[in-house]
C-alpha positions as CSV (number, residue, x, y, z in Angstrom):
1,X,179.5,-22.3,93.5
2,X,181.2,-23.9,90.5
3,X,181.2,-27.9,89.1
4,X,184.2,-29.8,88.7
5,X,184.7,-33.4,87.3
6,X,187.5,-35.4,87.0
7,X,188.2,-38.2,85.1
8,X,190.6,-41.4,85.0
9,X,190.5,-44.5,83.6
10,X,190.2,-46.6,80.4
11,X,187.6,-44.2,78.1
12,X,187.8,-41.1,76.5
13,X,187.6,-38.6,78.7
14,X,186.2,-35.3,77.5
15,X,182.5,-37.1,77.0
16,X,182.5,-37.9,80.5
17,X,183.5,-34.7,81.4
18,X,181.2,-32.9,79.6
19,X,178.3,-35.2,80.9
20,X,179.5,-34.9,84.2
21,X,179.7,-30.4,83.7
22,X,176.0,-30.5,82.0
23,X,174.7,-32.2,85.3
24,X,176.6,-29.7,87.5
25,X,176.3,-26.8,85.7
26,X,173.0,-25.9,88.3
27,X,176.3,-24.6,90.1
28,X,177.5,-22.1,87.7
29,X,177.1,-21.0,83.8
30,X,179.2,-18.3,83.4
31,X,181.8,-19.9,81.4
32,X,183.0,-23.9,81.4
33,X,186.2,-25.7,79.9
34,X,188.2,-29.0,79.8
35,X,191.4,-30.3,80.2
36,X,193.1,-33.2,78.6
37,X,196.5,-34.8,78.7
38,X,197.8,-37.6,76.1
39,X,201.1,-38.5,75.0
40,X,202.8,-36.0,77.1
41,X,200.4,-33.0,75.4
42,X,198.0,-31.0,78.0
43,X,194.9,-30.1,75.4
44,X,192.7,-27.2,77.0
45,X,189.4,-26.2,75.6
46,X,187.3,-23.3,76.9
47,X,184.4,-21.3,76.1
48,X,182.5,-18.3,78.0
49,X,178.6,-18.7,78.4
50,X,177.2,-21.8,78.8
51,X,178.2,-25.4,78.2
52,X,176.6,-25.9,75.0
53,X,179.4,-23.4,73.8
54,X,182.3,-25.7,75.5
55,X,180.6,-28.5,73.3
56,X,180.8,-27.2,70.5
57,X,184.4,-26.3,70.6
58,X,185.3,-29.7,72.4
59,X,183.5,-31.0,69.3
60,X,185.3,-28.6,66.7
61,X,188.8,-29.1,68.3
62,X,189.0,-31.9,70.3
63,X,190.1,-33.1,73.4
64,X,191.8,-36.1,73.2
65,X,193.3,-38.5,76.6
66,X,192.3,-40.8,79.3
67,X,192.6,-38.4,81.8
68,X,190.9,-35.2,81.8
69,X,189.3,-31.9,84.1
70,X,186.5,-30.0,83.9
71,X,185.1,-26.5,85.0
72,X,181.8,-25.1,84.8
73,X,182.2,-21.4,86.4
74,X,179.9,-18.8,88.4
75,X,182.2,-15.8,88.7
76,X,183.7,-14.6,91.5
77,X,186.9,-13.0,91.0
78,X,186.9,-11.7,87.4
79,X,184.2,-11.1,84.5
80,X,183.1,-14.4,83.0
81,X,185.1,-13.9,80.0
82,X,187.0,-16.4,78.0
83,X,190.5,-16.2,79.9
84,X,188.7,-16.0,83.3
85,X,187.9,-19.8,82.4
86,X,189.2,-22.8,84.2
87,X,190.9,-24.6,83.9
88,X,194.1,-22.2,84.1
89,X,197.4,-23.3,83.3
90,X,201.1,-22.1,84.4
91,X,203.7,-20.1,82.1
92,X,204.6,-23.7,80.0
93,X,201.3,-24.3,79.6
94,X,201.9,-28.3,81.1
95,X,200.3,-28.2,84.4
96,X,196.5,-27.2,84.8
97,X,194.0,-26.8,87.7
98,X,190.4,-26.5,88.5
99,X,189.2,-25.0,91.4
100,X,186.0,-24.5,92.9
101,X,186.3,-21.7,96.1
102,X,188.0,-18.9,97.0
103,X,191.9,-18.4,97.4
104,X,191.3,-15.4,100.0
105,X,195.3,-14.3,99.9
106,X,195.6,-15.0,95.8
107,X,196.4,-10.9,95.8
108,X,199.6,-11.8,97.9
109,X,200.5,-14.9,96.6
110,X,200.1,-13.0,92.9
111,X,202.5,-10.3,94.2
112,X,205.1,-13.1,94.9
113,X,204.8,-14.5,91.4
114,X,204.2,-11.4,89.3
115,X,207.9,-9.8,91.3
116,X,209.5,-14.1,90.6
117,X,208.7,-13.2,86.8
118,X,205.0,-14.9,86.3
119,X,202.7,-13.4,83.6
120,X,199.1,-13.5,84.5
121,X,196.9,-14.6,81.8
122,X,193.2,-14.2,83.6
123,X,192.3,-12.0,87.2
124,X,191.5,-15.5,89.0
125,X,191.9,-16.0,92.5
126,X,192.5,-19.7,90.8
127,X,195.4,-19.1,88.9
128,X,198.2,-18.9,91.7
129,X,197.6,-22.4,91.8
130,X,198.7,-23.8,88.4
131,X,202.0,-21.4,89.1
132,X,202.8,-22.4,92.2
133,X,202.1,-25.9,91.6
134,X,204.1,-25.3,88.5
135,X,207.3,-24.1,90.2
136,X,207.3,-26.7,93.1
137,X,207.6,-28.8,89.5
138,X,210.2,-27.7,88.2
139,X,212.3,-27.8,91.4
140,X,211.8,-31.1,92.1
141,X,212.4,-32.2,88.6
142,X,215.5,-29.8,88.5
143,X,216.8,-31.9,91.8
144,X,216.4,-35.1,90.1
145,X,213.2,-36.1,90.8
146,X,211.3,-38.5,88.0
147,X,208.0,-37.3,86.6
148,X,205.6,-39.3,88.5
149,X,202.1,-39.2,89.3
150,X,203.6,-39.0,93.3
151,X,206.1,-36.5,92.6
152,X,202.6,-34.5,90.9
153,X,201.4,-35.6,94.9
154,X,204.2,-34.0,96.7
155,X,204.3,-30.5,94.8
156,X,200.7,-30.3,95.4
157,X,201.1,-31.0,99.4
158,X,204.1,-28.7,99.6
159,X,201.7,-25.9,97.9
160,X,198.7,-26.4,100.0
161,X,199.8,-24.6,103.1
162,X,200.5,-21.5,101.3
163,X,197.0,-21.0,100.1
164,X,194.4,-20.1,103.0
165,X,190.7,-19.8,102.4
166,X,188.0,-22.6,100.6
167,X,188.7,-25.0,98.0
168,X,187.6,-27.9,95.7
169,X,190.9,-28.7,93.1
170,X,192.0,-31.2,90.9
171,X,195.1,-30.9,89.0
172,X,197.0,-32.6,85.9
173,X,200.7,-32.5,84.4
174,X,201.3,-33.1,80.9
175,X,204.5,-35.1,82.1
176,X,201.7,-38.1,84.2
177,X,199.3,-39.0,81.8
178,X,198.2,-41.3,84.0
179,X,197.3,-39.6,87.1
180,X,195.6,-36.9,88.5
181,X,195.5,-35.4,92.1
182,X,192.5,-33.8,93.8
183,X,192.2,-31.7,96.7
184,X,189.5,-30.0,99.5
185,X,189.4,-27.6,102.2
186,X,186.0,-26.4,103.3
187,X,184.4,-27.2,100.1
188,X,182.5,-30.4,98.7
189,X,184.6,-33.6,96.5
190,X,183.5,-36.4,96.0
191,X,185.5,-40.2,94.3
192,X,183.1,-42.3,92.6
193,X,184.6,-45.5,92.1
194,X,183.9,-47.4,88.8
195,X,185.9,-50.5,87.3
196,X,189.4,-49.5,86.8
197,X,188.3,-45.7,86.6
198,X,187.2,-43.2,88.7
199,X,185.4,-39.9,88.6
200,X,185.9,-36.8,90.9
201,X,183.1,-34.5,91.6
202,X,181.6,-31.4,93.6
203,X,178.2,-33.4,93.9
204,X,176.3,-36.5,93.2
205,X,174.6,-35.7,89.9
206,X,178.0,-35.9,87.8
207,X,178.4,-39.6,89.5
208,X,174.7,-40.7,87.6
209,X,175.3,-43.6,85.2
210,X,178.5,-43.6,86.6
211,X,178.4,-45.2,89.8
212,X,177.0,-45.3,93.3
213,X,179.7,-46.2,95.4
214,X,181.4,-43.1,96.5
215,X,184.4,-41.8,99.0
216,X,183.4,-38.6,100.2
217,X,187.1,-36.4,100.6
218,X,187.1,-34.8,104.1
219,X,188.3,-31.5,105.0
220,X,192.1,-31.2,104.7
221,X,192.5,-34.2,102.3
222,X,194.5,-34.7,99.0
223,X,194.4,-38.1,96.7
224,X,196.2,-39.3,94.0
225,X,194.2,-41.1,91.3
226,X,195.3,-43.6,88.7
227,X,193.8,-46.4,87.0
228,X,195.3,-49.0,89.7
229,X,193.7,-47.0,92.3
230,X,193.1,-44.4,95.4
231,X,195.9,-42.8,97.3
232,X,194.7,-40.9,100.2
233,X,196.3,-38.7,102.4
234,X,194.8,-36.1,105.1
235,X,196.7,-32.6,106.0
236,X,199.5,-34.5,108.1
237,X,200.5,-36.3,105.0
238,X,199.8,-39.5,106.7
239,X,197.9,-42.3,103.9
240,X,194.1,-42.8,104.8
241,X,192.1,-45.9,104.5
242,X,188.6,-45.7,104.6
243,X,185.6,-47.7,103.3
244,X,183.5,-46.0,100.4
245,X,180.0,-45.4,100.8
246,X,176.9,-46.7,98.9
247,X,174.7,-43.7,97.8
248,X,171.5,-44.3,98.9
249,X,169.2,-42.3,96.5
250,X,171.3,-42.3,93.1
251,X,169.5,-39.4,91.3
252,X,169.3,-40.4,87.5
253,X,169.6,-37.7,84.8
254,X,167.1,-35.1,84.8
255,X,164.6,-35.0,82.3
256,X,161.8,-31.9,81.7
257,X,159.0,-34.5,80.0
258,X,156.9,-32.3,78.3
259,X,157.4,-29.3,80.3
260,X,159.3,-25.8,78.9
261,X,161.3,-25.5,82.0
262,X,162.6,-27.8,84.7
263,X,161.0,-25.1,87.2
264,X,157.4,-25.5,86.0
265,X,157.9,-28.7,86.2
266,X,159.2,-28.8,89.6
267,X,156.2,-26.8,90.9
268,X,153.7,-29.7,89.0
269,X,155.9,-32.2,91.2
270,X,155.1,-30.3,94.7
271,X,152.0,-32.2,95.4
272,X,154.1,-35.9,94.5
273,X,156.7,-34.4,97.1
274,X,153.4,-33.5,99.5
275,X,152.4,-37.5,98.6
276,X,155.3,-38.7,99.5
277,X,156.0,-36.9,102.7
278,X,152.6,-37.8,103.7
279,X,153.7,-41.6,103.1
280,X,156.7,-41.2,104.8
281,X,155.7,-39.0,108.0
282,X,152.0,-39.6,108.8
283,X,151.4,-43.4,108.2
284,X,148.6,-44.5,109.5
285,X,148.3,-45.6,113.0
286,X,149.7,-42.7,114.7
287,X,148.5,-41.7,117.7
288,X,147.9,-37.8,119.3
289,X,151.2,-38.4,121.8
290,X,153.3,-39.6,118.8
291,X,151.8,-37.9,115.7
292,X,154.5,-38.1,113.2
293,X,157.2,-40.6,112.1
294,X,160.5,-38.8,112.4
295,X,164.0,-40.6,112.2
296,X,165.1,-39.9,115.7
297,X,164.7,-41.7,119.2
298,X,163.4,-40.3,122.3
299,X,166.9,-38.8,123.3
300,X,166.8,-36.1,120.6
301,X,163.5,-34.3,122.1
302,X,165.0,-34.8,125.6
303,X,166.0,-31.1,127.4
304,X,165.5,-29.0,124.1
305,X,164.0,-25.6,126.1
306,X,164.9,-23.9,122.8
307,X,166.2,-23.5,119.1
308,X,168.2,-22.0,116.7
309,X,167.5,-21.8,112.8
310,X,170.7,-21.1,110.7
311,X,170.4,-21.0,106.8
312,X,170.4,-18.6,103.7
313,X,168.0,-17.6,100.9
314,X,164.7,-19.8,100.4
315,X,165.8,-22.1,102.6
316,X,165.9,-18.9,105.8
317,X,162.3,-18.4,104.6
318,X,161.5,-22.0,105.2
319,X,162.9,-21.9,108.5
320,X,161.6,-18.5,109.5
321,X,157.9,-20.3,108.6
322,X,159.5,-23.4,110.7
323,X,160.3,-20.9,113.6
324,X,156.5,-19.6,113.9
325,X,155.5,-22.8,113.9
326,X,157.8,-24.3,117.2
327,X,157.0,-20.7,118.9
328,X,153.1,-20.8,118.2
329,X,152.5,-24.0,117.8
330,X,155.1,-26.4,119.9
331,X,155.5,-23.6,122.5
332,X,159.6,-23.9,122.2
333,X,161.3,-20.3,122.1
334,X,163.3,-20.1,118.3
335,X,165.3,-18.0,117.2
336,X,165.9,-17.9,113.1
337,X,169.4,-16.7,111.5
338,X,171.2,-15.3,108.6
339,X,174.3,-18.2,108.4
340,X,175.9,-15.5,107.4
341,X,175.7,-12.9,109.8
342,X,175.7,-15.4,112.6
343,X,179.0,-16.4,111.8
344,X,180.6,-13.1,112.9
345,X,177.7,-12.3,115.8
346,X,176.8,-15.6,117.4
347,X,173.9,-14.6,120.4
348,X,175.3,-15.6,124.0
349,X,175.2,-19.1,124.3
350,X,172.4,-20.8,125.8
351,X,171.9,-24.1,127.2
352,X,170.1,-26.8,126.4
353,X,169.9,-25.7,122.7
354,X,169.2,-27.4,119.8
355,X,170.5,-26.0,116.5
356,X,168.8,-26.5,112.8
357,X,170.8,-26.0,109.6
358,X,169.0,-25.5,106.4
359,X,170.2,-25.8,103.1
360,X,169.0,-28.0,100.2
361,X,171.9,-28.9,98.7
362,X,173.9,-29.6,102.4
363,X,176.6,-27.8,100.8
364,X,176.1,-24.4,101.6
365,X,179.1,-22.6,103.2
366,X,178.1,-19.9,105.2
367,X,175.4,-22.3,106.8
368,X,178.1,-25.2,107.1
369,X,180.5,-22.7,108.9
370,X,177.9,-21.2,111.3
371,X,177.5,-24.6,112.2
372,X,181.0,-25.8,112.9
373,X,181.7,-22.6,115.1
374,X,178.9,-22.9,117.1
375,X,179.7,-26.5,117.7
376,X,183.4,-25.4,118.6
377,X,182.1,-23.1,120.9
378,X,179.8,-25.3,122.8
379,X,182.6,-27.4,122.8
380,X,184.5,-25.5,125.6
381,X,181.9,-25.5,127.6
382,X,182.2,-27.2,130.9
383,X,178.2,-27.3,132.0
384,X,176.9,-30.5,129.6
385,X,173.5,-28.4,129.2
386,X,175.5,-26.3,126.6
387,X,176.8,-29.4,124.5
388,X,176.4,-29.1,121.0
389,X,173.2,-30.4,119.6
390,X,173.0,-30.2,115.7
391,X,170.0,-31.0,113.1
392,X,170.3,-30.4,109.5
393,X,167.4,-30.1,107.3
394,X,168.3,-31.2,103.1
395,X,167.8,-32.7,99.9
396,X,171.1,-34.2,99.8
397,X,171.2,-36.7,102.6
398,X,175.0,-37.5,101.1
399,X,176.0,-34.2,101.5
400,X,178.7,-32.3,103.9
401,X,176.1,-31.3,106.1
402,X,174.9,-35.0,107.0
403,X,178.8,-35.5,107.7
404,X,179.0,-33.2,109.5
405,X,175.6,-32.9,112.2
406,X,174.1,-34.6,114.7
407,X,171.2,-36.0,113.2
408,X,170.0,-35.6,109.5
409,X,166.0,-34.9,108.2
410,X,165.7,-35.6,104.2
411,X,163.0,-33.9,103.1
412,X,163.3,-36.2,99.6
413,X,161.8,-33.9,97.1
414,X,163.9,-35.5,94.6
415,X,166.8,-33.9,92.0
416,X,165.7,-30.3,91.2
417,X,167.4,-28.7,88.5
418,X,165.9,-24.9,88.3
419,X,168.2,-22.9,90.4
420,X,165.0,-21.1,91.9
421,X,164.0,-23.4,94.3
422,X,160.1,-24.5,94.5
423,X,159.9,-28.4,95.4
424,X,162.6,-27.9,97.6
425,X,161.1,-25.5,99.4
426,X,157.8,-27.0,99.9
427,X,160.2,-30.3,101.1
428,X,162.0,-28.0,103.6
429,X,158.2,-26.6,104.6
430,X,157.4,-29.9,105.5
431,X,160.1,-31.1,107.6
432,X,159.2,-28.3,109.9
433,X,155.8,-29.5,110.5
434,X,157.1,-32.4,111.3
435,X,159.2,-31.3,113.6
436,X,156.6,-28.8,115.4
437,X,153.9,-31.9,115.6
438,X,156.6,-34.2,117.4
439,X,157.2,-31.3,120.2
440,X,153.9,-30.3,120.8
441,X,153.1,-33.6,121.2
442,X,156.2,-34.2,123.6
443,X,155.6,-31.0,125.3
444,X,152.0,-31.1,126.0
445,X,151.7,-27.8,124.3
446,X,148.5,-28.8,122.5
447,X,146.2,-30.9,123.1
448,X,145.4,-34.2,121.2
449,X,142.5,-32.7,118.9
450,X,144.7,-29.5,118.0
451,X,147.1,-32.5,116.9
452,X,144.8,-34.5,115.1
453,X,143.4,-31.4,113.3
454,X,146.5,-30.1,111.8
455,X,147.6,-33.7,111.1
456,X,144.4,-34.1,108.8
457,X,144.9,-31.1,107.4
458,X,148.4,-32.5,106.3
459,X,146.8,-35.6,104.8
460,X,144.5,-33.4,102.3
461,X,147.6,-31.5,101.0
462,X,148.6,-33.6,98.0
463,X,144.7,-33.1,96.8
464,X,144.8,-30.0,97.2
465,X,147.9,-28.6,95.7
466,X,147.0,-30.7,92.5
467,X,144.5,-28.7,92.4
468,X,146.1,-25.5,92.9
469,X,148.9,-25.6,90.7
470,X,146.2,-26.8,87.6
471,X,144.0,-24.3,88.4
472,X,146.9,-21.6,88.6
473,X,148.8,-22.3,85.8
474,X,146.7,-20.7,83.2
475,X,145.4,-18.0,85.1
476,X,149.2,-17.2,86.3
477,X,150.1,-17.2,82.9
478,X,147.2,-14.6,81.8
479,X,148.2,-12.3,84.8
480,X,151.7,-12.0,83.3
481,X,151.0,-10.2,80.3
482,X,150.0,-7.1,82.8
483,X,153.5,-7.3,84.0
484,X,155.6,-6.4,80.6
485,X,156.7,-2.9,82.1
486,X,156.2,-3.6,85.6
487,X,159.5,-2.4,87.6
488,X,158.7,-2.5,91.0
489,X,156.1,-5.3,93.0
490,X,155.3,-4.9,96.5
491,X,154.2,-8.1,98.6
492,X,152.4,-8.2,101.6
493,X,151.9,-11.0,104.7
494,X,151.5,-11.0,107.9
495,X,151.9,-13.9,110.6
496,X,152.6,-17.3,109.5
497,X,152.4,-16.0,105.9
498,X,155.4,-13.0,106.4
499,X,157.6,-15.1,105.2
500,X,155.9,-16.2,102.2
501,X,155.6,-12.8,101.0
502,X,159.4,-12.7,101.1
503,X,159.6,-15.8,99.6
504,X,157.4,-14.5,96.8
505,X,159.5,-11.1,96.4
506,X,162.7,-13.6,95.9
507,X,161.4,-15.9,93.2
508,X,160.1,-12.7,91.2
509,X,163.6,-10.7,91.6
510,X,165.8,-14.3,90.5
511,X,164.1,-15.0,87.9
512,X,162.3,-12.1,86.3
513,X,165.0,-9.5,87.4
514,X,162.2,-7.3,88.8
515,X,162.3,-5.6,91.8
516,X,160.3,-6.5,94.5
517,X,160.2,-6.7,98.0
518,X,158.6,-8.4,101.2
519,X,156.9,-6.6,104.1
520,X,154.8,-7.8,107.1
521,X,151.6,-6.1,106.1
522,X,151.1,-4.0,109.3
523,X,154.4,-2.2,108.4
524,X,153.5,-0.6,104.8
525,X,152.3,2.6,106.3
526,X,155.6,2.8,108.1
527,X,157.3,4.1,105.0
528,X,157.0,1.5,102.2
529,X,153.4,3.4,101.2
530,X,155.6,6.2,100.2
531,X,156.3,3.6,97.4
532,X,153.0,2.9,95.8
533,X,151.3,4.2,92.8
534,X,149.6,3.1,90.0
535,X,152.7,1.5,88.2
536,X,153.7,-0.4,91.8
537,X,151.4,-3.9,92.1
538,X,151.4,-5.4,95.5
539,X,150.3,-9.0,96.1
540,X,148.9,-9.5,99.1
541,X,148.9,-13.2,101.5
542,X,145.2,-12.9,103.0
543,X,143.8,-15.9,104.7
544,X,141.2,-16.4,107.2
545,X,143.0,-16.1,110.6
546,X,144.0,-14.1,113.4
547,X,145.2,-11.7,111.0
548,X,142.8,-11.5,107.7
549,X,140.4,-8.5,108.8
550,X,144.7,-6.6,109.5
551,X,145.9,-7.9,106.6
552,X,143.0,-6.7,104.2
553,X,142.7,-3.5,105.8
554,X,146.3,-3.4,105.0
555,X,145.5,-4.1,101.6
556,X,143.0,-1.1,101.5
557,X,145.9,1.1,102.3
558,X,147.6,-0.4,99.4
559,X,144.7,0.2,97.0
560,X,143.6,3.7,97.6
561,X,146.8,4.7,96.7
562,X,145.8,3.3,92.8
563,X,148.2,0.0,93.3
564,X,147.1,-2.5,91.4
565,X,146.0,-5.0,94.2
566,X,146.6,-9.1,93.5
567,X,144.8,-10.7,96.3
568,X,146.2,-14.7,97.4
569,X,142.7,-15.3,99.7
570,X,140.2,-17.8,99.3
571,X,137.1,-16.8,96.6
572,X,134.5,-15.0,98.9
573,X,132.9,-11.7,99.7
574,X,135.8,-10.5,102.0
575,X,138.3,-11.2,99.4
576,X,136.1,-8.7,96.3
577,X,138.1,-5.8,96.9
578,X,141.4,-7.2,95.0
579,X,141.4,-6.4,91.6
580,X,143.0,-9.9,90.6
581,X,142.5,-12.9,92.9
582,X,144.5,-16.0,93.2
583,X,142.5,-18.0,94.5
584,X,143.5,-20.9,97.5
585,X,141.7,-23.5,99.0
586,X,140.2,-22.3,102.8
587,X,142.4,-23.6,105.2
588,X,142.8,-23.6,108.5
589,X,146.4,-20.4,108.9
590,X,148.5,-23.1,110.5
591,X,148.7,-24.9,107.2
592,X,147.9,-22.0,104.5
593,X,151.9,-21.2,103.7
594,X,152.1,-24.4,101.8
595,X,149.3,-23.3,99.6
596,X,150.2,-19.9,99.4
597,X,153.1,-19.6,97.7
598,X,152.3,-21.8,94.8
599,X,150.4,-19.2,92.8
600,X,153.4,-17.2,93.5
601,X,155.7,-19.3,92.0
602,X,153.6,-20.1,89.3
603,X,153.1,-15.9,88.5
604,X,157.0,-15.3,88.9
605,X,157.4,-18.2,86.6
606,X,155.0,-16.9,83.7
607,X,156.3,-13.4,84.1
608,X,159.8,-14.6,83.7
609,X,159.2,-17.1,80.6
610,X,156.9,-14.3,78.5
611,X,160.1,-11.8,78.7
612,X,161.7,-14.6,77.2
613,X,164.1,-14.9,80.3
614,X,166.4,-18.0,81.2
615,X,164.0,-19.3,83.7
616,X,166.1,-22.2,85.2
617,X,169.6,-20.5,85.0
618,X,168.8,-16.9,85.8
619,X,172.0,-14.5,86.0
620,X,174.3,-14.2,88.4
621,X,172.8,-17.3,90.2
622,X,173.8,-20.8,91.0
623,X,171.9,-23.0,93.1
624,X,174.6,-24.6,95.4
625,X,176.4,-21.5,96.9
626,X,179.6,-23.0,98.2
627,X,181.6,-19.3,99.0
628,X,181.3,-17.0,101.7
């Protein structure tokens, strides 16, 4: 969570802050601000709500220098209110930080301060910093010391140890108008290098029209930044030199055409991200034994007897679709995780294992940390059959996460900018097909026409979600209008398409605020029935499988107990009981969860934007979720 910038060089600084806040602020809107420093003066601006606020008074105030921070803020410790704001300052006002992560023993370090004299001005975990920072300061200027951008260096090093937990930081001191020093611990920063200037970042989009060569900080490092250049030092203090990096997909500045919100127009992009994919993964002249171009040689397949999924939100839905699919399709035992939870209650190990992280933006920290302890514990391990073997699965193929695995699957959907993810998930979708074709194809576990079949099926899917999401759009936004005092929506799936029905509970409770929830089908009557009534809709996943006659009985239940029943089936005489029917093309189960959960998208969309909410930055959200 949160977006900082910062800035050195020869221009104005507050524009290219507040360019570089706008195209982070998919990480947090709760509040955003600035700092300056010229001519010895440290000039903070800040503003609660959203950055068009921080504009205005940047605009109204100014914030003059060559040298500048920025902050754009999802909450965590305190309300988003005005003096919650980064960045935050110490008692003389002349040093100031922004941080993004969490200081997890700020209440003890407060403590110290508050009994030393400090007076808090916000309930920050952040604000320890500045004060501590501060103090180190003034002792070293008290013992002689010249203001310096290194002496601003040194009090940031003797502070680190003292705070434990995650963090992004950058900090500036009136006294060094001409430097800045960044920091990171367990949380993303990147340097873009320009010509005699450089930018600091929590992710690529603040570096568009900036530059594409980049140093990715790595955990444990500080730098000192100046016009003349890059000082970097790792934990030890000892000075790090290390080549910068090209980025190889610079994402350009997002743009909504003609559309009224970047996530309807992200859904209209899924079949170009289908089209692509295609391109990219099934060229022609595959064969049955090697079905699909993947990135990886023959040594990556080798030994895997099973797998582990590990990743959060959308992206666990993706890989709990991914997990049926290398169980019933591959034949490879997988097992699919809460990040979170498996952190703190890993399964016995296992050997020969193979384990996939998830996460769009590659930054996510419960999935990044799940990772790096189960590689830690493999790592003792004296039987090489339980070495570490990590894939990640992202949108961000610049990310932590590539750093930090194995081996690395870009599902290149492309920038995506509404926090509720819809392209990316269809991208994430994809990469497990791919993966399920190459071992069943390794494994023998289907035979070459099962192979072929699902690959042809694969090829049609750009067609036919162009289709869908035209034909769906309008009809979605008609079936809204029936939800403007809905409180409660009830979705239903079974098999391969369970996880689409949580999927479609999620994007209707992000963005609409209404509650919903998920169930396999075959579980309603075990209590959720007790539920239903005529004020309750339930949407029910029904395609022709080895679970449609369960799943509409299901759906009978549903309906005699006067719930409004929306039906996402193909058209026919099976599917007349619904009372509203979102139709999808008839497809063979394998591949129906890629069709399936556009009309849901598209309905959670049109119910959010006629209750005139804040489709692409819903509350409480941010859509790179770098805290525990």
């Amino acid at each position: 969570m949160c977006g900082i910038v910062a800035v050195i060089g020869s221009r104005d600084a507050s524009p290219l802050l507040l360019e570089g806040l706008r195209q982070l602020e998919y990480r947090g809107y709760d509040s955003a601000g600035v700092a300056t420093v010229e001519n010895g003066e440290l000039h903070c601006v800040r503003a609660k709500g959203k950055l068009v606020n921080l504009t205005a008074r940047v605009d109204q105030e100014g914030a003059p220098g060559l040298c500048g921070i920025g902050h754009t803020r999802w909450a965590t410790h305190g309300k988003p209110e005005e003096h919650n704001a980064h960045p935050h300052r110490n008692g003389s006002g002349r040093v100031a930080v922004v941080q993004n992560g969490i200081i997890e023993n700020h209440r003890s370090l407060r403590d110290e301060l508050t009994a030393a004299g400090v007076v808090f001005q916000s309930e920050t975990d952040t604000e320890v910093i500045p004060h501590l920072v501060g103090a180190e300061l003034d002792r070293l200027v008290a013992a002689g010391e010249q203001p310096s951008g290194a002496l601003l260096l040194t009090a940031l090093q003797a502070v680190l140890p003292a705070l434990q937990g995650a963090y992004a930081l950058a900090v500036v001191w009136a006294e060094v108008p001409g430097a800045l020093v960044v920091a990171r611990r367990a949380a993303p920063l990147l340097i873009g290098l320009g010509e005699g200037e450089f930018i600091c970042a929590s992710d690529t989009p603040a570096l568009a029209g900036f530059t594409r060569t980049i140093l990715p900080m790595e955990d444990g490092e500080v730098a000192l930044l100046s016009p003349l250049g890059i000082e970097l030092y790792n934990a030890q203090g000892e000075r790090q030199q290390r080549t910068p990096t090209v980025l190889s997909n610079q994402e350009g500045v997002a743009d909504k055409r003609d559309f009224r919100h970047f996530m309807l127009k992200e859904i209209h992009e899924q079949p170009e991200t289908a089209e692509l994919w295609v391109a990219r993964h099934l060229p022609a002249g595959l064969t049955a034994g090697n079905p699909v171009a993947l990135p990886f040689d023959e040594d990556f397949y080798a030994g895997v007897e099973r797998i582990q999924i590990l990743a959060c939100g959308t992206s666990r839905h993706a890989a709990q679709v991914g997990g049926y699919l290398l169980e019933q399709f591959a034949g490879l035992p997988t097992s699919v995780f809460y990040a979170s939870e498996f952190r703190y209650a890993p399964p016995p190990l296992a050997p020969n294992t193979l384990t996939i992280g998830v996460t769009q933006s590659g930054e996510t920290a419960d999935t990044l940390a799940a990772l790096a302890m189960e590689s830690d514990r493999r790592a003792g391990h004296l039987d090489p059959a339980y070495a570490s073997r990590q894939l990640g699965i992202t949108n961000r193929p610049e990310s932590s996460l590539a750093r930090q695995v194995d081996a690395i699957l870009d599902i290149g959907a492309g920038i995506e900018v509404g926090v509720a993810a819809t392209k990316t998930f269809l991208g994430q979708l994809l990469a497990f097909y791919a993966l399920a074709l190459a071992f069943a194809a390794r494994r023998g576990h289907r035979s070459d026409a099962e192979i072929h079949d699902l690959v042809q099926e694969l090829r049609q899917l750009p067609t036919q979600l162009r289709q869908l999401v035209d034909a769906h759009d309008k009809q979605s936004e008609a079936l809204a209008h029936r939800f403007a005092e809905t409180q409660d929506v009830i979705f239903l799936g079974r098999g391969i398409n369970y996880p689409i029905a949580l999927e479609g509970a999620l994007k209707l409770k992000e963005i609409s605020y209404i509650h919903a929830e998920g169930y396999p089908a075959g579980e309603m009557k075990h209590g959720p029935i007790a539920l239903l009534d005529a004020h309750v809709p339930v949407v029910s996943i029904a395609v022709p499988g080895s679970v449609f006659e369960k799943v509409l009985s299901n759906a009978q239940e549903a309906k005699a107990r006067d719930a409004r029943l929306i039906g996402v089936a193909p058209e026919g005489p099976d599917t007349e009981l619904f009372d509203d029917l979102l139709a999808v093309p008839k497809v063979s189960e394998w591949i129906s969860p890629l069709l399936t959960v556009v009309p849901m998208q598209l309905l959670s969309y049109h119910i959010a934007a006629h209750r005139g909410l804040d489709v692409d930055q819903p509350r409480n959200l941010a859509k790179s979720v770098t805290v525990e």
